[in-house]
N, C-alpha and C positions, 0 to 999 in steps of 0.2 A: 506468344504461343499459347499463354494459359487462356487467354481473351478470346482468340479462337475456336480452342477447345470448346471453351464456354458458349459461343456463339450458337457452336455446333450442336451443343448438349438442347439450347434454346429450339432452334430450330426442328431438329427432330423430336421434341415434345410437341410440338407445334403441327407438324407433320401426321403424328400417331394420331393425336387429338382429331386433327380432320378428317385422317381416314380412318377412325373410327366414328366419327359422327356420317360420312358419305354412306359406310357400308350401316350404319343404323336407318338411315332414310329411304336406303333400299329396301330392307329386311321390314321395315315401316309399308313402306308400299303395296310389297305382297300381301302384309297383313289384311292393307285394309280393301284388300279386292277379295277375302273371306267370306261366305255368308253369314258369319259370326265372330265381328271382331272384336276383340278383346275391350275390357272395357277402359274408358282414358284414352283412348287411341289416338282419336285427335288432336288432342290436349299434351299430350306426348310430342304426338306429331310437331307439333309448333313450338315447343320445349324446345326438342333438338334443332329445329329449324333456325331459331332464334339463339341457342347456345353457337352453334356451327356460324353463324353469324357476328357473332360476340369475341367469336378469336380470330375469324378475319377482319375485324375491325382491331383487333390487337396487336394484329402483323402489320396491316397499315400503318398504324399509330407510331409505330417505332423508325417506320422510312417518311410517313409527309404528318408528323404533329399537327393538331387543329387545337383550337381553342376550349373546345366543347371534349368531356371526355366520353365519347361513343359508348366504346368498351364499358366502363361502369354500369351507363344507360344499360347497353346491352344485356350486362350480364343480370340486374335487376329485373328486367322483362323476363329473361328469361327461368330465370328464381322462383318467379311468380306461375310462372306458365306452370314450373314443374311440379308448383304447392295445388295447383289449380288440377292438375291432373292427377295427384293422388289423391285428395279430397274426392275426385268425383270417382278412380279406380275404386276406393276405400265404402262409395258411397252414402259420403257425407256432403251433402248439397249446400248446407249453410256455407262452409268455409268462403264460396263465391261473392256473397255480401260483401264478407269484412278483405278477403286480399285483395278484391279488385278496386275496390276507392284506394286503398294503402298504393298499391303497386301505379296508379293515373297518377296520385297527391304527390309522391318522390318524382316522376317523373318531370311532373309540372317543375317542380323545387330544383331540379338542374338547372333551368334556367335563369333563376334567382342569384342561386346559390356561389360563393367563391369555390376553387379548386379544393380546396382543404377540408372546409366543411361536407363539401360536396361527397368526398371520398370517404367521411365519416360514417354521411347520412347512407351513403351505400353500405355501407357495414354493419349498421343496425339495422335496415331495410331488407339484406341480404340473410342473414342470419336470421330474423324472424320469417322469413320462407321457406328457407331451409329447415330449420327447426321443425315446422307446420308439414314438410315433408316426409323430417324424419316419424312425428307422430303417428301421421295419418298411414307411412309405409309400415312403422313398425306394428301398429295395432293389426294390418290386413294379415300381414306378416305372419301375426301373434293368431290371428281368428282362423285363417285357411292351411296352418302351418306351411306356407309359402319360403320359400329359401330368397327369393326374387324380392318379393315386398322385403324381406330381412337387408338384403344388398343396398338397397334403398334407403331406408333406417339410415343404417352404416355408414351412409353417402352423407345425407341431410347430417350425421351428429358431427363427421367429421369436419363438415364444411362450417356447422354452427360453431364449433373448437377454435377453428382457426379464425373468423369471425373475431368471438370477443378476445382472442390472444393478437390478433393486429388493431383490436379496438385501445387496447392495452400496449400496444409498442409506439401508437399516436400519442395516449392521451400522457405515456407516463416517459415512457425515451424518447422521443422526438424525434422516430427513426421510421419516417414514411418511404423509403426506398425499402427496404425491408420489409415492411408492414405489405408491400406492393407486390415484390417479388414471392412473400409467402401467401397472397391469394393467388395468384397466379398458379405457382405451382400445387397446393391443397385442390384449387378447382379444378383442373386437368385432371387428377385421381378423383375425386370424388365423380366429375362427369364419365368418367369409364367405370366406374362402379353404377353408376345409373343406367349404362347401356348396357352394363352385364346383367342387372339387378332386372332390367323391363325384360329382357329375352328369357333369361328363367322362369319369371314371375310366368310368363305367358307363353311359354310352354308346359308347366305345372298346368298352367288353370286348359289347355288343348288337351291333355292327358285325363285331367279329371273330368272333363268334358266328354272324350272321348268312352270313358270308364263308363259316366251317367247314360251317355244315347246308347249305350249296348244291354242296358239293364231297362230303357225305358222305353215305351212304345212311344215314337213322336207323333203318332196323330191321337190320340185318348191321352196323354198322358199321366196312363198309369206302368207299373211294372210288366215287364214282358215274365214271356216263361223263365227265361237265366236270371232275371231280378226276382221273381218272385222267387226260387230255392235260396239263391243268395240270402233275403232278409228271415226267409224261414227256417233258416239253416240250424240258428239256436235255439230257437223258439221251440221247435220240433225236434231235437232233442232235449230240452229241456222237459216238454211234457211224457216223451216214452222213457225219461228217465224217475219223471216224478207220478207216472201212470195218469196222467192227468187227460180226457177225451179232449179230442180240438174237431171239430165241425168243418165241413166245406160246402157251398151251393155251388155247382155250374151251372151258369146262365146263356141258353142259345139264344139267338133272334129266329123270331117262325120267319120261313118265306126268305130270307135276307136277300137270295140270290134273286128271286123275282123281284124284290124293290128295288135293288141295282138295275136290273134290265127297262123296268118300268120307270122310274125316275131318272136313274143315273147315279155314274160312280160319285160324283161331289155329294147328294143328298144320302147316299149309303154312307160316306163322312161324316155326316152330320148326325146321320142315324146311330152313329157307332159312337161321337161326341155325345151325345144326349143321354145314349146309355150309361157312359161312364161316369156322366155328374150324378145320374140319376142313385146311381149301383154306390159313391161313396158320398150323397147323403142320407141313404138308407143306412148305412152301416155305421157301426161304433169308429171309435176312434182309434182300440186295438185291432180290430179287423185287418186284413188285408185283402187289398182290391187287384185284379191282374187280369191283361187278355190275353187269355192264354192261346188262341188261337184267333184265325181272321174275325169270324163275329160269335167266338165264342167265349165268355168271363168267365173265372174262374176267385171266387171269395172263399178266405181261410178265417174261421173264427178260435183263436188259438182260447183255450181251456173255456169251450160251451160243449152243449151233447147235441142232439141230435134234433130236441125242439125247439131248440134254440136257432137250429139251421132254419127248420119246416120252418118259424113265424118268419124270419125274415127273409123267405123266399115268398113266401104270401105277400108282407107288404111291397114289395118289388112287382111283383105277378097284377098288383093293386092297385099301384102306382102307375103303372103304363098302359092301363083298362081306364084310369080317370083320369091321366094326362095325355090326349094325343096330339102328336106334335107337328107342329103347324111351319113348313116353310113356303115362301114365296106365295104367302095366302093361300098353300095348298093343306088339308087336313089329311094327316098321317099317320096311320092308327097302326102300331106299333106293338107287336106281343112276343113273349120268348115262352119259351120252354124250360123249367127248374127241376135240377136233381138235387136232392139233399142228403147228405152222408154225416157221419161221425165215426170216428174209432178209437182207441186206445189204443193202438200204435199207430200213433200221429208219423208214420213215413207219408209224404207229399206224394208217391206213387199209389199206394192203397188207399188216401183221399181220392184223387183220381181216376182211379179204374173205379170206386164205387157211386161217385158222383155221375162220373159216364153211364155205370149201366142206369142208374136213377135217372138220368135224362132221355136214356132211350124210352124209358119206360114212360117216361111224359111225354112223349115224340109218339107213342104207339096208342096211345089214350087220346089221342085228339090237338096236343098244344095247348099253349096257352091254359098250363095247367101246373102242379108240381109233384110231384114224385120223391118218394124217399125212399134209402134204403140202408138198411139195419144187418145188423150179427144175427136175425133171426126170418123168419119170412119176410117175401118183398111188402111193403105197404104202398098202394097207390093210393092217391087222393087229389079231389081236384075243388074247388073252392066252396061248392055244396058238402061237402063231407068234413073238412075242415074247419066250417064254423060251427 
């Protein structure tokens, strides 16, 4: 009755194991029909592929014995896949060099090799991959504050544990039924802590994902309007607390709507790319860069005044008068309109209503000009008056 029992116990670990690898292959699947799959995916992919393999060879194993032990092989492939694919989740490209000769060289060595040693050399083979994963899981772990990479860790240390504690039941009790039965059981938990550990991981990173494209414009990739109050949020209290002025230029394109009609929406992309590299190599490295509207930027210079806006709406205004921008051999002469503001109470609203009217004001003067405007009369000026 108790052998039964046992059987039982056997089988339904066996059982769970599979369908949770089945329903991983699925949940794998959808991923990778994403327009942005997670990173590792493949390398995952073929992890589980090859784990999910590794214990139907271990079911076999136990009803038609063969000479050669599959399972070991198996599960060594698949060790390696799993060190393979946090290294590259991790973004560590080296590791490929040194596991992939390690993980071919043991493989070759089954064939060589007797039973005994064989099941050794799996244990040292296994446990250095493991290990390699619990690293590579735990540093992402440790860098993205990921809960997912952590499960991973957790996985790799527990399976490295048991590793040298069966290395140790070989080399000092002589007790390989044992030594067998505790990899067995250690890898079935540790492989469901890697299936928990990848769906977390890669849900965190869908989440932070989703966080970043709602703060980021995806064709400029700079801050939209909700990213740019987001990062100003301190910044600008910080300065209405400490009286300190912060500066803003908004930047239109003349004409934009006629160069889309005229060209085309793709080269109005390209128009709007070109301005963006342009707008934050102009700018400090404190600045902030944002579109705040379809083709209109919006730059915050936190603790400058006022002339500090006007110069770097000139060299901007200068920049695109001596670079015009050339697509498909066609010459594309490109100009905006700059309002320039500053205030002591740095609220991001009263930059904006005074950079607005400063841009009207360079809208009404002709374009392709700049404008500023002050706590005191409006000042207009346009490139003759400002040098």
């Amino acid at each position: 009755m108790q052998d039964i029992f046992a059987d039982n116990l056997v089988y339904a670990h066996y059982g769970l194991i599979l369908a949770l690898s089945c329903g991983q292959l699925l949940v794998l699947y959808a991923l990778s029909n994403s327009n942005q799959p997670p990173a590792g995916l493949g390398l995952f992919t073929v992890y589980f592929m090859t784990t999910l393999l590794a214990w139907f060879a271990v079911s076999l194993n136990q009803v038609i014995p063969v000479g050669l032990d599959i399972p070991a092989v198996a599960a060594i492939i698949s060790a390696c896949f799993l060190a393979l694919a946090t290294s590259q989740r991790a973004g560590v490209a080296r590791a490929h060099y040194l596991l992939g000769p390690v993980c071919l060289g043991t493989i070759l060595a089954v064939f060589l090799l007797p039973p005994d040693t064989l099941f050794q050399l799996y244990l040292a083979t296994a446990a250095l991959f493991w290990a390699v994963a619990a690293a590579l899981g735990g540093w992402r772990g440790w860098r993205g504050r990921n809960i997912g990479d952590s499960l991973i860790a957790l996985a790799g240390l527990l399976m490295t544990a048991a590793m040298l504690l069966c290395w140790y039941l070989l080399a000092q009790e002589r007790q390989p039924a044992i030594a067998q039965s505790l990899v067995y059981a250690v890898h079935g938990a540790a492989h469901a802590l890697v299936i928990i550990g990848f769906l977390a991981s890669t849900l965190q990173d869908q989440q932070h994902q989703l966080s970043h494209l709602s703060t980021v414009d995806p064709l400029t990739r700079l801050l939209n309007r909700r990213g740019l109050e987001s990062a100003l949020n301190v910044t600008l209290a910080n300065a209405r607390r400490h009286g300190e002025f912060t500066a803003a230029v908004m930047v239109d394109i003349d004409h934009f709507a006629e160069l889309n009609r005229h060209f085309g929406e793709d080269t109005g992309d390209r128009i709007l790319q070109y301005m963006a590299r342009g707008l934050e190599q102009e700018c400090r490295s404190g600045d902030v860069v944002a579109r705040y509207e379809r083709d209109v930027f919006l730059i915050i210079l936190p603790n400058s005044g006022l002339e500090a806006a006007r110069n770097l709406a000139e060299r901007i205004r200068s920049r695109l008068g001596n670079e015009p921008l050339i697509i498909e051999q066609q010459l594309i002469n490109v100009t905006a309109s700059l309002g320039a503001a500053a205030s002591g109470d740095a609220g991001l609203d009263v930059l904006y209503r005074d950079t607005t009217r400063a841009l009207q004001l360079a809208k009404r003067g002709g374009r392709n000009r700049v404008a500023a405007v002050e706590h005191r009369p409006l000042h207009l000026s346009n490139a003759a008056t400002l040098r």
